[in-house]
C-alpha positions in Angstrom: 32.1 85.8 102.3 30.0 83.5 104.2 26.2 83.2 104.6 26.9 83.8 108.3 29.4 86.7 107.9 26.8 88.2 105.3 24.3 87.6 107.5 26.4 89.6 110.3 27.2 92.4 108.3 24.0 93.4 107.8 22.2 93.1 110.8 20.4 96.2 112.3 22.1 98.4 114.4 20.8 99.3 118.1 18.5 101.7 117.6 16.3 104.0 119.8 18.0 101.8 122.7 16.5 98.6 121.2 19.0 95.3 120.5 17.5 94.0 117.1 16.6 89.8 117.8 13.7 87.6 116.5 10.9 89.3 117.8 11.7 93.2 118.3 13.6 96.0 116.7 13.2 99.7 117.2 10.2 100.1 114.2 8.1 97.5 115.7 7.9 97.7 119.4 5.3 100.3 120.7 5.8 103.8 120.4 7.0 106.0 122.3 5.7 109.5 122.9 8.5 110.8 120.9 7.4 109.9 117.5 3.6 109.9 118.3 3.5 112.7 116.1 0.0 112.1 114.1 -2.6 114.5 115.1 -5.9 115.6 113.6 -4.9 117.0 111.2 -2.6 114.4 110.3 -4.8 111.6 109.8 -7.1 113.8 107.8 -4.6 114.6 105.4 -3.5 110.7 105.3 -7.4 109.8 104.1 -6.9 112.8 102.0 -3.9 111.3 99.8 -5.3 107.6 100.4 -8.7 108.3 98.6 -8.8 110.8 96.8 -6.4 109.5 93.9 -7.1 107.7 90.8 -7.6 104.6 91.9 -10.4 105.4 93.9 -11.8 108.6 90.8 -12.4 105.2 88.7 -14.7 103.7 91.4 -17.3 104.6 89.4 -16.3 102.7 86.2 -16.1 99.5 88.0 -19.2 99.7 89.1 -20.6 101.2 86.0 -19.5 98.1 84.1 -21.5 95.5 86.8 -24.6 97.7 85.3 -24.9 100.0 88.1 -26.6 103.2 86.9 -24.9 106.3 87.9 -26.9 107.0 91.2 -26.9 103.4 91.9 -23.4 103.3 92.3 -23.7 106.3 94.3 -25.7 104.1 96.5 -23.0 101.5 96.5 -19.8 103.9 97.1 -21.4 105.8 99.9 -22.6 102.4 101.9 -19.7 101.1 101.3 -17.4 103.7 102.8 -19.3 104.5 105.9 -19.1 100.6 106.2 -15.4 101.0 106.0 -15.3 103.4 108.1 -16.4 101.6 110.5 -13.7 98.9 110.1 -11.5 101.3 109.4 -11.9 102.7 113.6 -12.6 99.6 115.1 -9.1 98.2 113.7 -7.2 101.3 114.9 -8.3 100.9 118.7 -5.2 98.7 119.6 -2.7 100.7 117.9 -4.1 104.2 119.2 -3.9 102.8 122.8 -1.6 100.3 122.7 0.8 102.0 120.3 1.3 98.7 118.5 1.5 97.8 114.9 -0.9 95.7 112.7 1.9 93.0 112.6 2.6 92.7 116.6 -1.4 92.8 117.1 -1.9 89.3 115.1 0.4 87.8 117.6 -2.2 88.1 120.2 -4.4 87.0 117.2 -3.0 83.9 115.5 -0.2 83.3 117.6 4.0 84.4 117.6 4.5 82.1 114.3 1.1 81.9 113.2 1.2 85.8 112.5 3.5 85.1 109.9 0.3 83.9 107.7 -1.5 87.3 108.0 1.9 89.2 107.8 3.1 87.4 104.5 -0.3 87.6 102.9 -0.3 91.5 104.0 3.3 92.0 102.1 2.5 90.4 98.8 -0.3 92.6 98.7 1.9 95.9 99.1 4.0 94.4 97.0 1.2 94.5 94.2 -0.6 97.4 94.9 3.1 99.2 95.5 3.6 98.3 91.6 -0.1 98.9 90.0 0.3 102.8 91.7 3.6 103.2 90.5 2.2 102.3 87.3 -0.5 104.8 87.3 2.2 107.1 88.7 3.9 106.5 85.3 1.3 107.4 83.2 0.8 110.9 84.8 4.9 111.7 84.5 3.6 110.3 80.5 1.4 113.3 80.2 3.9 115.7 81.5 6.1 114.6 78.9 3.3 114.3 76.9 2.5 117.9 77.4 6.0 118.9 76.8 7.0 116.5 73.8 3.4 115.8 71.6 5.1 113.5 69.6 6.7 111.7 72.8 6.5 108.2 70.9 8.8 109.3 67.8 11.1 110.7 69.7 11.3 107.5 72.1 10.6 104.7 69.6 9.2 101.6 70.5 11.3 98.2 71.1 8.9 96.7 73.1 6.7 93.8 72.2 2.7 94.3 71.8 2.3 91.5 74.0 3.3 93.5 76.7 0.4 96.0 76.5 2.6 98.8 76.7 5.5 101.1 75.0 9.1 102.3 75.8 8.3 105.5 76.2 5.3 104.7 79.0 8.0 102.3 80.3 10.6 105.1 80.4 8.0 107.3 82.2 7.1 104.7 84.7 10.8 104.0 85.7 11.3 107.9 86.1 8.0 108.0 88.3 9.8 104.9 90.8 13.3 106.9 90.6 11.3 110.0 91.6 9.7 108.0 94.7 12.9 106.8 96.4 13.6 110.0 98.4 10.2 110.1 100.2 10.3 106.2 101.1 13.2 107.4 103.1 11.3 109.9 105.3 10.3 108.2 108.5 6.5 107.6 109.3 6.5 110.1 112.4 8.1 112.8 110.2 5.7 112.6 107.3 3.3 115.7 108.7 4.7 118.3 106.1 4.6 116.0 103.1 1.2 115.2 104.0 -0.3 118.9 104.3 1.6 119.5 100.7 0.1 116.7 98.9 -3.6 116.9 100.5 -3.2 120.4 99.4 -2.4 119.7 96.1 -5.0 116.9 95.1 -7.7 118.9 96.6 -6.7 121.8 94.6 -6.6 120.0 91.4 -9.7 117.8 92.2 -11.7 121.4 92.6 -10.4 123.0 89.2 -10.8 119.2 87.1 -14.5 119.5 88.3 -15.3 123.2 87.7 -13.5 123.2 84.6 -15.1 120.2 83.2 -18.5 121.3 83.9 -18.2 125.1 83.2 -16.5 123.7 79.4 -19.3 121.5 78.9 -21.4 123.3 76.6 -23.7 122.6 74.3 -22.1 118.6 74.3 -23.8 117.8 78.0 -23.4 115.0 79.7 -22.9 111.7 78.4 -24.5 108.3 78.8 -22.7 108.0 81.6 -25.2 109.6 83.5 -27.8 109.3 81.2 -27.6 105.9 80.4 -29.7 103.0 82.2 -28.4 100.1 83.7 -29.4 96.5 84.4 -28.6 95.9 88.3 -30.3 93.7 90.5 -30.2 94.0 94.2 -27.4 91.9 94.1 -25.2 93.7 91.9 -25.5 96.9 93.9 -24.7 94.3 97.1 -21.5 93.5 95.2 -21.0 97.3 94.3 -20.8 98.2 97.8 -18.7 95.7 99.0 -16.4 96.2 96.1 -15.8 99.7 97.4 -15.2 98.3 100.6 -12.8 95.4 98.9 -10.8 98.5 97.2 -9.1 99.8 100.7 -9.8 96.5 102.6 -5.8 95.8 102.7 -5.9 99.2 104.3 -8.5 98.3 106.7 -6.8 95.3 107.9 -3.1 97.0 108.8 -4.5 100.2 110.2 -3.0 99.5 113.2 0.3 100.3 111.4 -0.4 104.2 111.2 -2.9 104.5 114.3 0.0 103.9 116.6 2.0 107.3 115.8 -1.4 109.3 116.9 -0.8 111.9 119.4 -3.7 111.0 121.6 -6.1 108.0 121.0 -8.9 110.5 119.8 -6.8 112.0 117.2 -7.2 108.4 115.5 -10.7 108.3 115.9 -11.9 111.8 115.4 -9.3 112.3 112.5 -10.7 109.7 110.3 -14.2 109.1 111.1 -15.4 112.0 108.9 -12.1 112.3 106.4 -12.5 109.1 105.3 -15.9 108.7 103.7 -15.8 111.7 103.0 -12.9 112.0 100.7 -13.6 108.5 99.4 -17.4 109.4 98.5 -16.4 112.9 97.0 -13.4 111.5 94.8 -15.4 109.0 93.1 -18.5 111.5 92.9 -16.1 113.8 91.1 -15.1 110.9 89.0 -18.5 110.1 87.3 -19.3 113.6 87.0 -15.8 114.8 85.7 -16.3 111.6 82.8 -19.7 112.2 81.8 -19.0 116.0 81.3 -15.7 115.1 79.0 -17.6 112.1 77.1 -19.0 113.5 74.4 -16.1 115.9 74.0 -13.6 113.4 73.3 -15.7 110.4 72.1 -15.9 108.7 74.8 -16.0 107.9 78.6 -12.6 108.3 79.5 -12.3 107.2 83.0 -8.7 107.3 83.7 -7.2 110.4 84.4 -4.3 110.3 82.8 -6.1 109.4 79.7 -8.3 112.5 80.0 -5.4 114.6 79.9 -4.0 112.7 77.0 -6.8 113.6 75.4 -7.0 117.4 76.4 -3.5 117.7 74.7 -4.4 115.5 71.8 -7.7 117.9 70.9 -5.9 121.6 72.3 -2.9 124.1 71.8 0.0 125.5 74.1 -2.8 126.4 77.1 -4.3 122.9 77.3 -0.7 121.4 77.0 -0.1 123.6 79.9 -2.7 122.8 81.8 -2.3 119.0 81.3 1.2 119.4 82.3 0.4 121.1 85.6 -2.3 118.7 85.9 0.2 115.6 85.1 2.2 117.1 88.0 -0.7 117.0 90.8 -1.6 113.7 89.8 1.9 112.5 90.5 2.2 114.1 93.8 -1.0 112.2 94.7 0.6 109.0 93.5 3.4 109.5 95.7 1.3 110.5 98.6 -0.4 107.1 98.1 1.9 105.2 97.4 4.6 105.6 99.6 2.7 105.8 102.9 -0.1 103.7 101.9 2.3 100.6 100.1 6.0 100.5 100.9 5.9 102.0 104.3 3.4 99.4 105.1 5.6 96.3 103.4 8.3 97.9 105.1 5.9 97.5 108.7 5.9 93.9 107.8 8.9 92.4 107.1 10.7 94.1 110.0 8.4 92.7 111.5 9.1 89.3 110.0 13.2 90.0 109.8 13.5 92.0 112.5 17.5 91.5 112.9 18.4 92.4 109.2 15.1 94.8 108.1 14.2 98.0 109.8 11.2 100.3 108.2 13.4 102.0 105.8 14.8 98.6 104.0 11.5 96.9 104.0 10.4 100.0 102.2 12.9 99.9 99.6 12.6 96.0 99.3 8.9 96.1 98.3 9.2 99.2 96.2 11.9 97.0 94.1 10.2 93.7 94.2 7.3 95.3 92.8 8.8 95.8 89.5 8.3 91.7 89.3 4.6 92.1 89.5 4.5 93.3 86.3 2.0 96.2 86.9 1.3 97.0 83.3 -0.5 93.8 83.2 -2.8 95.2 85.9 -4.1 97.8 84.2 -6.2 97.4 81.4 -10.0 96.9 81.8 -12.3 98.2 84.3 -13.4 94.2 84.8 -9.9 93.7 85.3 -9.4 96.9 87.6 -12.2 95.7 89.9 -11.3 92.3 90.1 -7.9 93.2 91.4 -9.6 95.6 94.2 -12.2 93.0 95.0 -11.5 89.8 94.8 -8.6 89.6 97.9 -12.0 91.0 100.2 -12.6 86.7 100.1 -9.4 86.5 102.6 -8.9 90.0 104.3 -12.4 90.0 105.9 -12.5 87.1 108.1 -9.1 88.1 108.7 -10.1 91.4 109.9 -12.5 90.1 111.7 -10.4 87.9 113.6 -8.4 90.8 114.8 -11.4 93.0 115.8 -12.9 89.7 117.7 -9.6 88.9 119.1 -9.4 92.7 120.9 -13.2 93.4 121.7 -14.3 90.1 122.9 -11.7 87.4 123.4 -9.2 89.9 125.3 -11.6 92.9 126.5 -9.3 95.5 125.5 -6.6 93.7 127.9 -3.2 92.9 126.2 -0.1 92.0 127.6 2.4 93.8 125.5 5.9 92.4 126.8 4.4 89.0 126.0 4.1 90.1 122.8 7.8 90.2 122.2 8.3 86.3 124.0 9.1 83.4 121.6 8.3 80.8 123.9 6.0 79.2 125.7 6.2 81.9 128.8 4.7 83.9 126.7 0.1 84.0 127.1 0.1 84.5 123.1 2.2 81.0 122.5 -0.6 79.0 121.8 0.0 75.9 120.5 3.2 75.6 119.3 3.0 79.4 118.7 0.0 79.1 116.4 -3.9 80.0 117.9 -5.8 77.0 115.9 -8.8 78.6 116.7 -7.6 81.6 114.9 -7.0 79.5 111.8 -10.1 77.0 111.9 -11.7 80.8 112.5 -10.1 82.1 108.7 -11.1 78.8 106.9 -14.8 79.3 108.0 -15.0 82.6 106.8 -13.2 82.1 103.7 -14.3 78.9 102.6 -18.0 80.1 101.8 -16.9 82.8 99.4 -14.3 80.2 97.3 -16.6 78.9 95.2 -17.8 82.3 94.0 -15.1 83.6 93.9 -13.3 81.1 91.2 -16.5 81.6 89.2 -16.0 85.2 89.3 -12.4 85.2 88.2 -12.9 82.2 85.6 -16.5 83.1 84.0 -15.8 79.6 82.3 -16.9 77.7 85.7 -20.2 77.4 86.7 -21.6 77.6 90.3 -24.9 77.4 91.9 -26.5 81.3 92.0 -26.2 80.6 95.9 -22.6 80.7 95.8 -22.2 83.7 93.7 -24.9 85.8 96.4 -22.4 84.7 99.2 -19.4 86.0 97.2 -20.9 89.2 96.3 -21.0 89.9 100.2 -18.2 87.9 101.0 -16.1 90.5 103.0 -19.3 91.1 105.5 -20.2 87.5 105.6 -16.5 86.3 106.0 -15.9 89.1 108.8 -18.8 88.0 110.5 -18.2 84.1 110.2 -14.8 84.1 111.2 -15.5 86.5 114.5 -18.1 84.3 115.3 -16.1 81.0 115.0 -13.2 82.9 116.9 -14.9 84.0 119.6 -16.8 80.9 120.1 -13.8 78.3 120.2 -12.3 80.7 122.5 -15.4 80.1 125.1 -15.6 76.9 124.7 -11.5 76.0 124.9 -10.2 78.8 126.5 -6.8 79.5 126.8 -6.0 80.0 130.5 -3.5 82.4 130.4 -5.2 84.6 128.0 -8.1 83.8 130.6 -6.4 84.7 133.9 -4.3 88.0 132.6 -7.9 89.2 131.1 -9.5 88.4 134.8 -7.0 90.0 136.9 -5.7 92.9 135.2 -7.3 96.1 136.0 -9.3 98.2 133.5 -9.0 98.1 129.9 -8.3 102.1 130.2 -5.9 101.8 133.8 -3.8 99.2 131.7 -3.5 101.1 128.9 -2.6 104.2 130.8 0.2 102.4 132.8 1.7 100.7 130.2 2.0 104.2 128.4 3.5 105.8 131.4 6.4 103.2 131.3 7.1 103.9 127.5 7.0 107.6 127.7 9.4 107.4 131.3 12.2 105.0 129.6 13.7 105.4 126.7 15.4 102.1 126.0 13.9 98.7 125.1 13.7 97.3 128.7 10.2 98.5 129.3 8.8 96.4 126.7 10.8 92.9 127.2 10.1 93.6 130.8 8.7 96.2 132.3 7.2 96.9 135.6 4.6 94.6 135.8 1.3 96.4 136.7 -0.3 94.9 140.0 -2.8 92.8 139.4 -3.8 91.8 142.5 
């Protein structure tokens, strides 16, 4: 068979009325009211599963380990989620009122091809993150079998090498935990409601009994020197602390846009995560540092990953801690999966239908980054809690001034005003074309904002290099500073070489909120693709 027959075969279907071609297919173009399904409720339980897992429960390690005290990474978690909050609503205006996805939104940003920049550097990340959560996912199907089979590692003998940093039998549990996965990457995102309300349910349950049952054990042991123990922080370190909490769900920042879109009603975007998520984030990595220094002197140390504290429980117990480990095993795996799949594949799957758009709808993009993940070797991602913060923090260097960019680009180079159906143009007709289909601006804008942070950043990641103190300051705040140098650039070289289009549709189409409202009135009165490649034009005169 032929590239070009192979190519044929497996092109997308017409779907929801939409003919797949370079630009559009039936999972990127704006939705309709059909499967705007996400209320409240919804988004709530989405922060829920997103952080309040295990990732986010070893917060406090991380920062622990930059010789935070306990209450001064406190400080640091709880600044740095209500700071992410407030990312975290400002990136979700376009998609709660447009209905558009965080891919389409960088056209309007970088450009029709120069979205591909922020797209491809968005899909590598799910890519990673897809594998280091499957990973964890593995270890928690380890303590169920754990619980189940004590002596798990006889009966599954080891072939692999030490270099690898991990066994056939954690291997074997991991592989089960990606087999378990596959069904739920299937579901589509507009029919995720009752998997959400099962697995909210389910970590909050657990997080409540882990925390009463590790202080109401406690005994005579007390806490540990976790809490009791005195760090040596500057003001800097706690500057890097909160910014590292930010840098830990800045990839979900950035595509946010991806999941705002199904929302019911633009409020049930805003309203259903402005409280859910700091809340969940700050009380999840609370519940962390208390749950580890009640355990520590129990089991001889601070054992900050959860999996390991069960280990432990069934290492040190009989039949009823075995039990309860397994049980506990089993939550922790529905949290992994409530993560993971909605908060990783589905959004790899976003992008590169977006990017392939003929041959990739959500559901194979899903499954592609799920698989491709295994290549990222995600047992080499989790070791140390050095290593575990560098791989939440250090990507903040690039994602700020990128979501900067996008919150710039909406507020104050385009006033709330887009033109959608230009949004799906590949040529010069469309206002989003550019240059060649690239906004320069947008990149001399990225390169400001990252360029800064580089040199910290390489000293961070190779202690061997040394770099003025200066340098390191700016990286320890580099998403803020990058967000707000790259906005600023952005903005400005938009005022002072304007794109006319852009600069016309912005002065003669009506309201931000009258625009909006039509353009939602033509998606919710058609039901096939024509009323986004071109639709009735609003009157602008």
């Amino acid at each position: 068979m032929s590239v070009r027959a192979f190519l044929k075969r497996i092109e997308i279907n017409a779907d929801g009325g939409v003919v797949p071609d370079r630009w559009i297919n039936n999972d990127i173009k704006p939705i309709e009211a059909g499967r705007r399904t996400w209320g409240h409720w919804t988004f709530h339980n989405f922060w829920v599963l997103v952080n309040s897992n295990i990732s986010t429960y070893m917060t406090g390690s991380s920062l622990i380990a930059l010789g935070l005290t306990w209450w001064q990474a406190i400080i640091a978690i709880v600044a740095g989620q209500l700071l992410a909050t407030l990312f975290v609503i400002l990136n979700s205006i376009p998609g709660a009122f447009y209905y558009l996805g965080f891919p389409v939104v960088n056209r309007y940003v970088w450009g029709m091809y120069g979205s591909a920049f922020v797209i491809w550097n968005r899909i590598l990340l799910s890519i990673v993150w897809y594998g280091f959560q499957a990973w964890i996912g593995g270890e928690c199907i380890y303590v169920c079998l754990q619980a189940i089979w004590p002596d798990i590692e006889s009966r599954i003998p080891n072939t692999l090498s030490a270099s690898t940093g991990t066994t056939t039998a954690t291997f074997v549990a991991y592989i089960i935990f990606m087999l378990i996965s596959l069904p739920f990457i299937w579901i589509h995102p507009h029919k995720l409601n009752t998997f959400f309300y099962a697995s909210a349910a389910t970590i909050l349950i657990f997080e409540i009994v882990l925390l009463i049952w590790s202080l109401a054990t406690m005994g005579d042991s007390g806490f540990g020197s976790t809490l009791s123990g005195s760090g040596n922080a500057t003001g800097w370190n706690i500057a890097f602390g909160i910014i590292s909490t930010i840098g830990s769900i800045a990839a979900g920042i950035l595509n946010q846009n991806d999941y705002a879109r199904f929302a019911r009603k633009p409020t049930d975007a805003i309203w259903g995560q402005v409280i859910s998520f700091p809340f969940y984030g700050i009380t999840c990595s609370i519940i962390g540092i208390l749950v580890t220094a009640a355990t520590q002197n129990r089991y001889g140390g601070a054992q900050w990953n959860l999996p390991t504290l069960l280990s432990a429980v069934i290492e040190h117990g009989g039949s009823r801690s075995r039990a309860a480990a397994f049980f506990g095993g089993a939550a922790l795996v529905v949290s992994q999966i409530g993560v993971n799949v909605p908060g990783n594949s589905l959004a790899g799957g976003f992008d590169l239908a977006a990017t392939f758009p003929r041959y990739i709808n959500i559901r194979r993009g899903a499954y592609i980054t799920a698989i491709v993940s295994i290549a990222c070797n995600p047992w080499k991602l989790v070791n140390t809690a050095t290593t575990f913060l560098t791989v939440l923090s250090s990507y903040s260097v690039f994602l700020g001034p990128m979501t900067g960019l996008m919150i710039a680009s909406y507020f104050v180079v385009n006033k709330g005003k887009i033109k959608v159906e230009d949004l799906f143009v590949g040529d010069s007709s469309s206002i989003y074309w550019y240059t060649w289909g690239v906004d320069w601006r947008a990149v001399i804008g990225w390169v400001c904002g990252t360029a800064p942070s580089l040199p910290g950043f390489i000293a961070y990641v190779n202690p061997n290099i040394i770099v003025p103190v200066g340098f390191m300051h700016i990286y320890y705040i580099c998403f803020l500073s990058g967000f707000a140098i790259s906005a600023g650039v952005y903005s400005a070289l938009h005022i002072l070489f304007p794109v006319p289009a852009v600069v016309d549709f912005v002065a003669r189409a009506p309201s931000a909120r009258v625009l909006m409202e039509e353009y939602r009135d033509q998606w919710d009165g058609e039901d096939e693709v024509q009323t986004v490649l071109s639709p009735p034009k609003p009157d602008f005169d």
